[in-house]
N, C-alpha and C positions, 0 to 999 in steps of 0.2 A: 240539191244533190239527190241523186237516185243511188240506194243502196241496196244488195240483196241478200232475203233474209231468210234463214231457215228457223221454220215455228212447228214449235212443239206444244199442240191443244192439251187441253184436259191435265195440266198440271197441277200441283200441289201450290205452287205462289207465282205472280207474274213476275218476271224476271227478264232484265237482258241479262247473258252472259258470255257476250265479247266478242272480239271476232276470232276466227277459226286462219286460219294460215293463207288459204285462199282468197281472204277480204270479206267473204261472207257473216253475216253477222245473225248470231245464235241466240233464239230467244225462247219463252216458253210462257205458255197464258193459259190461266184457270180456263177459258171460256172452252164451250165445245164450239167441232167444227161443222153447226147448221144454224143457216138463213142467216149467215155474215158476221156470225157472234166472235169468232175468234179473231175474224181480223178488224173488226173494228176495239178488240182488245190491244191488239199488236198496236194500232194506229193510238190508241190511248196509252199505249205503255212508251212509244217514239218518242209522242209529245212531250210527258213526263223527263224522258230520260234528255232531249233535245230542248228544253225548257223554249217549248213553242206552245201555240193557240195548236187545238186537235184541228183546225181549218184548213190547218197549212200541212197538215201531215194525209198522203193518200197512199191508196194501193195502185202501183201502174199495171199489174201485171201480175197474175198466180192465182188468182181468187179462189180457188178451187183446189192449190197444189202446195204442199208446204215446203215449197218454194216460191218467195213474191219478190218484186223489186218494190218497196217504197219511194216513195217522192218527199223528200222533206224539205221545205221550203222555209231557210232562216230570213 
């Protein structure tokens, strides 16, 4: 499944918190956003919350925008 996620860096706890009306799904990660740090938070925080291997979780799409489509493969 490909989901899209809107991430908020530089927070206080990693966090999902849910989706938003649109389907979009809201999250937020201690990590800052240089040399890939926040979203290979996000992709550890997917795994966690999708109780998968972090192998199976990637980013398709946003690298750079806080806005990404993840890939998570059950």
């Amino acid at each position: 499944m490909i989901i899209r996620v809107k991430v908020t860096p530089k927070a206080a706890k990693d966090e999902v918190l849910g989706q938003m009306e649109d389907g979009t799904w809201k999250v937020k990660v201690t990590a800052v956003p240089e040399k890939g740090k926040a979203n290979e938070a996000v992709c550890e925080l997917f795994a966690a919350y999708f109780k998968v291997p972090i192998t199976r979780v990637s980013i398709v799409s946003g690298q750079t925008s806080p806005f990404k489509h993840v890939r998570i493969h059950k």
